[in-house]
C-alpha positions as CSV (number, residue, x, y, z in Angstrom):
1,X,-19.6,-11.3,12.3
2,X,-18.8,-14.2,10.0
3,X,-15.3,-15.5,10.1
4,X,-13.0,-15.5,7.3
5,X,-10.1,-17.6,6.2
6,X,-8.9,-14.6,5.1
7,X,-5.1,-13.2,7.1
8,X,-6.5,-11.0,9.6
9,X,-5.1,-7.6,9.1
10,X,-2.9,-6.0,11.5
11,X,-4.8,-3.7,13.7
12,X,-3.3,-0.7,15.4
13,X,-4.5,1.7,18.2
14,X,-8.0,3.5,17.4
15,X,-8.5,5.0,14.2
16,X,-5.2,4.5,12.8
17,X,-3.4,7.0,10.1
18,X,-4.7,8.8,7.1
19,X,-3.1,5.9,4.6
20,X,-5.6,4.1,6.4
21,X,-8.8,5.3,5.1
22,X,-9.8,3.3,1.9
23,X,-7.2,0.7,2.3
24,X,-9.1,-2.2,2.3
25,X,-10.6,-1.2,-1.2
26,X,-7.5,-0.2,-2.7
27,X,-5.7,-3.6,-1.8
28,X,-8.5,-5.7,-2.7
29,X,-8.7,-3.8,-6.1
30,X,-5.0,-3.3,-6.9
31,X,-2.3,-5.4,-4.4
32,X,-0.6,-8.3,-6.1
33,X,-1.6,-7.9,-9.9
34,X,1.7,-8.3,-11.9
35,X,2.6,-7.4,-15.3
36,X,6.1,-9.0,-15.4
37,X,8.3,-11.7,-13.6
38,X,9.3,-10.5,-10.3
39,X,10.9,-13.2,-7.9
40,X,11.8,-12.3,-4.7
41,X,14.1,-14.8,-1.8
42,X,14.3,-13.8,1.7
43,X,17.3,-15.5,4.0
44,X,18.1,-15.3,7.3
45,X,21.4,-15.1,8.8
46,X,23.0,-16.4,12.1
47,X,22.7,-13.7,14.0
48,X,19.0,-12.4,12.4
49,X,19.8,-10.3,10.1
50,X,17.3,-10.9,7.2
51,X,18.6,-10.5,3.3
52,X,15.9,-10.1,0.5
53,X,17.2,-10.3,-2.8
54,X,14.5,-9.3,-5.4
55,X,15.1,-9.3,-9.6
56,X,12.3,-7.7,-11.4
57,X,12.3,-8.6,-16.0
58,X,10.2,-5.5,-17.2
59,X,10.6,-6.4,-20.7
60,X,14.1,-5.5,-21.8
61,X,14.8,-3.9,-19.2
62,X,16.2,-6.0,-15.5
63,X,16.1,-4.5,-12.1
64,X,17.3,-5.7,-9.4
65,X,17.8,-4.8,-5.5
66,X,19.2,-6.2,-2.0
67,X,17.6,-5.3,1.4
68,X,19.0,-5.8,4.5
69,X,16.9,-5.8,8.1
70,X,18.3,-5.7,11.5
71,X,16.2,-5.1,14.0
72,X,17.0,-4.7,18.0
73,X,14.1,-4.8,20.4
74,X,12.3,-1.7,19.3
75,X,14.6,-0.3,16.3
76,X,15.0,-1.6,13.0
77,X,17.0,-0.3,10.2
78,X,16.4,-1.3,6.9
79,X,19.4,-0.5,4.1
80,X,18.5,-1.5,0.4
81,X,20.7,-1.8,-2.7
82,X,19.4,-1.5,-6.5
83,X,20.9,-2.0,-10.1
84,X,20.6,2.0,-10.2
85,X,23.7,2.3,-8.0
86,X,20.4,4.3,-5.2
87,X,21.3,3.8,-1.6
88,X,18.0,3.2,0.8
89,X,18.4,3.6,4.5
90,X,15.4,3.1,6.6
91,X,15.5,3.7,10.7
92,X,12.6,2.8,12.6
93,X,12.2,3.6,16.5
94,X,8.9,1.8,17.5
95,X,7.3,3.2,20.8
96,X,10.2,6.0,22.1
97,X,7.5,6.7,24.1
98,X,3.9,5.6,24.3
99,X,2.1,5.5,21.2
100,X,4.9,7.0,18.9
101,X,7.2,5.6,16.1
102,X,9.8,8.2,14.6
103,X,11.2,6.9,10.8
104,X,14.1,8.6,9.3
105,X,15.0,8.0,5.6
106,X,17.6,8.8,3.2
107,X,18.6,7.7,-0.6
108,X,21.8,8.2,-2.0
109,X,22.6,9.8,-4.2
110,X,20.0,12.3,-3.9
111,X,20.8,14.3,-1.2
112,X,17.5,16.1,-1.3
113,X,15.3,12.7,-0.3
114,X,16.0,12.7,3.6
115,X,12.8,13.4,5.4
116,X,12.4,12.7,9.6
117,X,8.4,11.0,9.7
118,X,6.8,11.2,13.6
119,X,3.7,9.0,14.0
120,X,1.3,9.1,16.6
121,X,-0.8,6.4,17.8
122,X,-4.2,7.4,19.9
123,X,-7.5,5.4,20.7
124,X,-9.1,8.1,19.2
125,X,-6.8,9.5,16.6
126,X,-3.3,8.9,14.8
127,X,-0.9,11.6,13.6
128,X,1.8,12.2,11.1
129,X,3.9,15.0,10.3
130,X,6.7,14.8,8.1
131,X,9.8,17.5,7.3
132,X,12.7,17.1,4.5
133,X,16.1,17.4,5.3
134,X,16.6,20.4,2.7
135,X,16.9,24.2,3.1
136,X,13.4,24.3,1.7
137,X,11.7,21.3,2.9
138,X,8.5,19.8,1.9
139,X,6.4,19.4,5.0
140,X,3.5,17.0,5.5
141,X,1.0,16.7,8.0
142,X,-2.3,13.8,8.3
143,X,-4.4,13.6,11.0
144,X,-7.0,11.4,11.6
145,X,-9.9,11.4,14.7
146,X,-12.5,8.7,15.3
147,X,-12.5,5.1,16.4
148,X,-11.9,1.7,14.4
149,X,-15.9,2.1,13.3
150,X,-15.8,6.3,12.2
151,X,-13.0,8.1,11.4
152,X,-12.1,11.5,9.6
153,X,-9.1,12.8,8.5
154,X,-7.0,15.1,6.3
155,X,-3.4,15.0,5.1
156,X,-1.6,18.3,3.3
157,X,1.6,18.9,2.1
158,X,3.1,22.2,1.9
159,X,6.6,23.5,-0.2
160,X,8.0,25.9,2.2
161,X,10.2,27.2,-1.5
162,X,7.1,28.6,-3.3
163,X,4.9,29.2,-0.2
164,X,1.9,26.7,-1.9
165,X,0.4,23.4,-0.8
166,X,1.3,21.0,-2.7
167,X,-1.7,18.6,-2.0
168,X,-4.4,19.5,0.3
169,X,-6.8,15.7,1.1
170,X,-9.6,14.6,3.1
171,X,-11.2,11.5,3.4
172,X,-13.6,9.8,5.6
173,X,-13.9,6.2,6.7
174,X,-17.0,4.0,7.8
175,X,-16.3,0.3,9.2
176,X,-19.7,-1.5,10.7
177,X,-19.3,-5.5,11.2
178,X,-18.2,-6.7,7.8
179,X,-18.7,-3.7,5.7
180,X,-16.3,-0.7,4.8
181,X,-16.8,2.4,3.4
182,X,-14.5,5.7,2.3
183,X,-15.1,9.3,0.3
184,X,-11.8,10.9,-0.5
185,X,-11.2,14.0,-1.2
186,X,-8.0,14.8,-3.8
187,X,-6.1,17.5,-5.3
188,X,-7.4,20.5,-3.4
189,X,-10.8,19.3,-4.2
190,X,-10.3,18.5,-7.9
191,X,-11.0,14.6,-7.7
192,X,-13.8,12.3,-5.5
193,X,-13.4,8.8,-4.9
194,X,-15.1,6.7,-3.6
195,X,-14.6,3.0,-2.2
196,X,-16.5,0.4,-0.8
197,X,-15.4,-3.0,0.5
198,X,-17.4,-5.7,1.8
199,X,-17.1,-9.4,3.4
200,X,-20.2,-11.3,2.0
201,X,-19.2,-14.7,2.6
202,X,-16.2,-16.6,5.2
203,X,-14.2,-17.0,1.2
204,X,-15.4,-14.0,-0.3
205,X,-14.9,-10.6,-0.1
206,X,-16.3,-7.6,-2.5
207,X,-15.0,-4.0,-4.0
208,X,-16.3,-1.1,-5.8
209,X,-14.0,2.3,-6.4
210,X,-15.5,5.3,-7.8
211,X,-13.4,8.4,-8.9
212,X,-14.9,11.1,-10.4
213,X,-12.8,14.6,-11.8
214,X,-14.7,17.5,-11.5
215,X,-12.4,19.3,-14.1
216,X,-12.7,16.9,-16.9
217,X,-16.0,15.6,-15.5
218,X,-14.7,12.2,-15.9
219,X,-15.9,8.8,-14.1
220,X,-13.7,6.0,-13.7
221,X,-14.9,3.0,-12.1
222,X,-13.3,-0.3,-10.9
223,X,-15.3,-3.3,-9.2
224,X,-13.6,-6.8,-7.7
225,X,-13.7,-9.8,-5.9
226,X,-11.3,-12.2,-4.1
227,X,-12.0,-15.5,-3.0
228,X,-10.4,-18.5,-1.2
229,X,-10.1,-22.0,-3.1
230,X,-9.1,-23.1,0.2
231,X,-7.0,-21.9,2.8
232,X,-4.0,-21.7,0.6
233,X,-5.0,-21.1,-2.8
234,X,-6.9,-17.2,-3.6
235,X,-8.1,-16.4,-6.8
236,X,-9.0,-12.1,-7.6
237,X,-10.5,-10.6,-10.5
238,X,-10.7,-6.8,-11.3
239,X,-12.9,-4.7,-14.0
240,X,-12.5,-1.2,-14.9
241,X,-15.0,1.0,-17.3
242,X,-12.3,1.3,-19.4
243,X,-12.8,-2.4,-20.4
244,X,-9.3,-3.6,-18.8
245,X,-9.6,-6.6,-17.0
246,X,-7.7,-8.5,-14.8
247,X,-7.7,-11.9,-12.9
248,X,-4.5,-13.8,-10.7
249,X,-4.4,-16.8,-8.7
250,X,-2.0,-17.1,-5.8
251,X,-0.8,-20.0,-3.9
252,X,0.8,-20.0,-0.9
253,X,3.6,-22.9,-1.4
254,X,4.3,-22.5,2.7
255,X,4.4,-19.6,5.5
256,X,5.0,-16.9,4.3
257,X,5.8,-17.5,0.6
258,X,3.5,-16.7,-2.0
259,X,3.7,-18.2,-6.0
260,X,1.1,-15.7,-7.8
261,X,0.5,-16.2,-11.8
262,X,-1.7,-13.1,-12.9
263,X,-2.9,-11.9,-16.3
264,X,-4.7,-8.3,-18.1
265,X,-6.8,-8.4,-21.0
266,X,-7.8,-5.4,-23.1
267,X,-11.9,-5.9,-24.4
268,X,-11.4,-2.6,-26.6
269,X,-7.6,-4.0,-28.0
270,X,-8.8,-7.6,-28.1
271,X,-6.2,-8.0,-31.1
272,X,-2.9,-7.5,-29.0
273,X,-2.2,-10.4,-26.8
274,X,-2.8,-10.7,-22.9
275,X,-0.2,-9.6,-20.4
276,X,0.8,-12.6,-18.1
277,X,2.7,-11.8,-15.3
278,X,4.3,-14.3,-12.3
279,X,5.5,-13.6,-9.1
280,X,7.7,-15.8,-6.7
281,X,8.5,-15.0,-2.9
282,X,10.2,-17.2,-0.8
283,X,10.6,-17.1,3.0
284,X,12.0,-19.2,4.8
């Protein structure tokens, strides 16, 4: 396998879970293009408690939020603040027992966003089940069996108010030295994509995504590439079928904090002008 100066993603035990399946793809294709300015400063106090402040210009329009972090041996708890007066609370309890993580989440003021999330981590598969704190609660359930090479899974949702399933998915996942593969199956069988992601160089890295809706019978298609200037400096470029592209460059000023200037152009709206967007994160 050729070695890449590419971060090294963060493996977990056997196959993983269902969000796994086609992530490679999807981040190559999608993670880190920005339409507006978003800056973003991480501190860290005294006694370890980390503060992100982040301000987001959409336009007219400013948003703004403040996340806190504590974390204590195997629990974390992550409580964030935005300009819409919402509350986010976030517990983690990583490894309870062997193998599990149990996340409970709440926003304020919607008292109907609570859910209680159990994950379970196998060599040969990973589980999630998921159940809202409501009278009537949305319950979710992936599952995923195979090894880090071959895995298949499926993840549903069902509204215990109207009896129905709210999504019903399947996907499958093939990883052989520095290629990866998926086919997912959406919407109770109304959408198929799918993805392929593959290293072809130490600096370069490949992406294709196919979705196709058998109700519309319509094909979108999306291809990319990412590649290292150097072991600091990454440059990506996306294309759609639709004629949108996009391209970003992103710099990594020192651990951990990212500077990344991206831009979208419109071939069929060639007239309007391109949307440039910048991002700034600082750690320290």
């Amino acid at each position: 396998k050729a070695s890449s100066i590419f971060p090294e993603a963060i493996m977990v035990k056997g196959p993983g879970l269902y969000t796994e399946i086609g992530k490679k793809a999807r981040d190559l294709l999608y993670r880190d293009y920005q339409g507006d300015q978003k800056f973003s400063v991480t501190t860290y106090s005294s006694t370890g408690v980390a503060i992100t402040t982040t301000g987001t210009n959409k336009g007219s329009l400013f948003l703004g939020d403040v996340a806190t972090q504590v974390k204590n041996n195997n629990f974390t708890a992550d409580v964030k603040v935005s300009t819409d007066s919402s509350l986010l609370t976030t517990l983690t309890f990583d490894e309870p027992a062997p193998g599990l993580k149990v996340i409970v989440q709440a926003k304020l003021p919607d008292h109907k966003s609570g859910k209680a999330e159990v994950q379970y981590f196998h060599d040969y598969a990973g589980i999630s089940t998921s159940v809202g704190f409501t009278a009537t609660p949305i319950v979710n359930f992936s599952g995923v069996v195979g090894t880090n090479g071959l895995s298949l899974g499926t993840d549903v949702a069902y509204n215990t108010e109207s009896g129905n399933f709210k999504h019903f998915n399947a996907g499958f996942n093939f990883t052989k030295d520095d290629l990866t593969a998926s086919l997912i199956l959406n919407d109770k069988g109304e959408k198929l994509n799918a993805s392929y992601y593959q290293i072809v160089s130490p600096s370069t890295v490949v992406g294709a995504e196919i979705s196709h809706n058998f109700t519309t019978k319509e094909n979108a298609i999306t291809v990319g590439t990412q590649h290292a200037l150097d072991p600091l400096t990454t440059v990506k470029a996306r294309v759609n079928n639709a004629g949108v592209a996009n391209a970003l460059i992103q710099h990594e000023l020192r651990p951990k904090s990212f500077f990344t200037v991206s831009g979208e152009v419109d071939s069929k709206a060639i007239d309007k002008s391109a949307k440039v967007g910048i991002a700034l994160a600082l750690k320290p």
